[in-house]
C-alpha positions as YAML, in Angstrom:
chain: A
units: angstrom
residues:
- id: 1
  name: UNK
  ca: [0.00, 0.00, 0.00]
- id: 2
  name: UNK
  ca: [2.83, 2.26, 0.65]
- id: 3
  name: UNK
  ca: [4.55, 1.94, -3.03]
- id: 4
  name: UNK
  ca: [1.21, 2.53, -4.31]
- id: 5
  name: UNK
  ca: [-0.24, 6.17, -2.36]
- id: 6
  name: UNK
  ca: [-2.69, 6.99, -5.15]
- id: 7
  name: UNK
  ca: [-4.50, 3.67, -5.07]
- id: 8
  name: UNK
  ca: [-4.77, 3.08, -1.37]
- id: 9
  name: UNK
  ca: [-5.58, 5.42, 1.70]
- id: 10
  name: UNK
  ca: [-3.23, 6.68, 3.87]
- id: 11
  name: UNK
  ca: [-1.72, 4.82, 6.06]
- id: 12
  name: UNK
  ca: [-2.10, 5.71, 9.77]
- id: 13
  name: UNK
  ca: [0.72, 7.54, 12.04]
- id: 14
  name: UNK
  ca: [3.16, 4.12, 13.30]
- id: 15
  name: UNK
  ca: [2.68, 3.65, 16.82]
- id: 16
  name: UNK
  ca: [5.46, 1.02, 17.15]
- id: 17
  name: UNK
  ca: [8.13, 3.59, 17.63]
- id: 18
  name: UNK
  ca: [6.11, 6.27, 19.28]
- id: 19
  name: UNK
  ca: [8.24, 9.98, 18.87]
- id: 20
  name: UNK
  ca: [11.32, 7.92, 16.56]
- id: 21
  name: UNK
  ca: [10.87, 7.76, 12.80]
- id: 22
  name: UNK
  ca: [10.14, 4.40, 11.83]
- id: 23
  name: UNK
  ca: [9.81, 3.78, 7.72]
- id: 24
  name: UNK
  ca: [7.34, 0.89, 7.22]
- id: 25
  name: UNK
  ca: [8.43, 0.63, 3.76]
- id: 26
  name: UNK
  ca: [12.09, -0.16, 4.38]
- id: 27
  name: UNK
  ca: [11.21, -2.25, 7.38]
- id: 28
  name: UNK
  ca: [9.16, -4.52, 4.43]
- id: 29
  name: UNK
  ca: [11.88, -4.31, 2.34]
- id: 30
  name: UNK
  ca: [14.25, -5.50, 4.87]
- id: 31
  name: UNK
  ca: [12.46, -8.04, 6.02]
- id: 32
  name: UNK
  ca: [12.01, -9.79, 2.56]
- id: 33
  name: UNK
  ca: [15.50, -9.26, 1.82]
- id: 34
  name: UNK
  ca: [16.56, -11.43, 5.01]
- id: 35
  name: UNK
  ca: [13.62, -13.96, 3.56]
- id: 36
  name: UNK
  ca: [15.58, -14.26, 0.20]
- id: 37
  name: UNK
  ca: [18.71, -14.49, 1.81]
- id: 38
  name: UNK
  ca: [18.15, -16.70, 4.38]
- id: 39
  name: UNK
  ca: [16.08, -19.43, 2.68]
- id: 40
  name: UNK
  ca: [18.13, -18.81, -1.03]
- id: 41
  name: UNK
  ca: [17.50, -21.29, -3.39]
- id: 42
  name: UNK
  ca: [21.04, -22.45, -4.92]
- id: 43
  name: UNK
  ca: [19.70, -25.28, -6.97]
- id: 44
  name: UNK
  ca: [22.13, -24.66, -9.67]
- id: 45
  name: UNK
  ca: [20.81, -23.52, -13.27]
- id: 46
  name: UNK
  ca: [21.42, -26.37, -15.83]
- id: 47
  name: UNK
  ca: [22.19, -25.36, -19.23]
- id: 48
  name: UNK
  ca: [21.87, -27.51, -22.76]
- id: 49
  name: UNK
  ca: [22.91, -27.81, -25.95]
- id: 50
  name: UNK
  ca: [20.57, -27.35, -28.37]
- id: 51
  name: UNK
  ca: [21.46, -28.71, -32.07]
- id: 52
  name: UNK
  ca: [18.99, -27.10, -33.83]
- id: 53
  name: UNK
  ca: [19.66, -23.58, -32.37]
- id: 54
  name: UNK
  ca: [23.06, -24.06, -32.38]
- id: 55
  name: UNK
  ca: [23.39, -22.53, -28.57]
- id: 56
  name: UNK
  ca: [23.34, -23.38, -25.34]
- id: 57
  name: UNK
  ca: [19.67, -22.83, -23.44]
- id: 58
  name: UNK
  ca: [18.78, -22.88, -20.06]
- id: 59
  name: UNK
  ca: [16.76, -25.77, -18.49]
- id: 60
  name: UNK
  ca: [14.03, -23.94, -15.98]
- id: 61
  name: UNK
  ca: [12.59, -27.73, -15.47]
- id: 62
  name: UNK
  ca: [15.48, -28.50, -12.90]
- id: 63
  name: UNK
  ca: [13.65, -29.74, -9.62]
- id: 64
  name: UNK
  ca: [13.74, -27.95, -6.34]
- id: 65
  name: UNK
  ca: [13.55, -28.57, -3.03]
- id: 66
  name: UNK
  ca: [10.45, -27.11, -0.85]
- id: 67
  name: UNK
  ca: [9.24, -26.78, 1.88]
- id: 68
  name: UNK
  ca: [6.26, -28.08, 3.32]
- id: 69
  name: UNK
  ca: [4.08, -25.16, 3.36]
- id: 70
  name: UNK
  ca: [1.50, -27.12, 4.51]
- id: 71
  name: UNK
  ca: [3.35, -28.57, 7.91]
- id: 72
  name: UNK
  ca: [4.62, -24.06, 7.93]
- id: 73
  name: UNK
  ca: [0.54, -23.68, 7.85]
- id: 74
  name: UNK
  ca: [-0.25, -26.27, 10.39]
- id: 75
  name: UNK
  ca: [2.29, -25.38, 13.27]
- id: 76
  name: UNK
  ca: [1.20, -21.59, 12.98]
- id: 77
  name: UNK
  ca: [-2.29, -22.44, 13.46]
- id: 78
  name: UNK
  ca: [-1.36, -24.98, 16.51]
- id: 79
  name: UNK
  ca: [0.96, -22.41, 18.01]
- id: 80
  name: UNK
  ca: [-1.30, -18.91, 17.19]
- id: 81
  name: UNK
  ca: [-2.38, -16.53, 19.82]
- id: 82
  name: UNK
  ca: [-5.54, -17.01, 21.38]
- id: 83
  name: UNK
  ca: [-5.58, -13.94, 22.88]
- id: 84
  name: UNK
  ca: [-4.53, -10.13, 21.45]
- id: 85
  name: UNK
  ca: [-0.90, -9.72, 22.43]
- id: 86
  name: UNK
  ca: [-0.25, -7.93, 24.98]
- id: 87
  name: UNK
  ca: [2.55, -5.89, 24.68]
- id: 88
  name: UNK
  ca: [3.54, -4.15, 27.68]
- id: 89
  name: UNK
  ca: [4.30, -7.19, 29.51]
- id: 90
  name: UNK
  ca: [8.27, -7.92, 29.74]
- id: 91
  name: UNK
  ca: [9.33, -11.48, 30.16]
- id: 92
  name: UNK
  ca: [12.79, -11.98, 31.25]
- id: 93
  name: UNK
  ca: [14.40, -15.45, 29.48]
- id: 94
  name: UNK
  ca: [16.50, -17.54, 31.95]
...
């Protein structure tokens, strides 16, 4: 909603950071950049000849690896929040 202003409302004031700037765009950006990084996909890019072209071509058929994004689904539904978090408690981790 932020890249696009003229399509979508305004967004309202952040309250996350009350009185410190806090960009929501580059926080989104961020945060898929450390998705892409962390969970790269370096299935290597296979390339073949091709007689008739007389070149080399890439081969996008090459399988991957995924994840279950079903199991992903399941274990945030058994481990969601049943109530609204709460976030002025401060737990202390042993």
């Amino acid at each position: 909603m932020a890249f696009y202003p003229e399509r979508y409302p305004p967004l309202p004031p952040d309250e996350v950071f009350p009185g410190q700037p806090f960009d929501h765009t580059d926080h989104c950006i961020n945060y898929l950049r450390q998705a892409i990084m962390c969970n790269a996909d370096i299935t290597p890019v296979v390339w073949k000849w091709e007689n008739w072209r007389h070149k080399s071509i890439p081969r996008f058929d090459v399988p991957h690896t995924c994840r279950s994004w079903d199991s992903i689904y399941q274990w945030a539904v058994d481990h969601a929040l049943v109530e609204p978090l709460n976030d002025r408690i401060h737990v202390l981790a042993n």
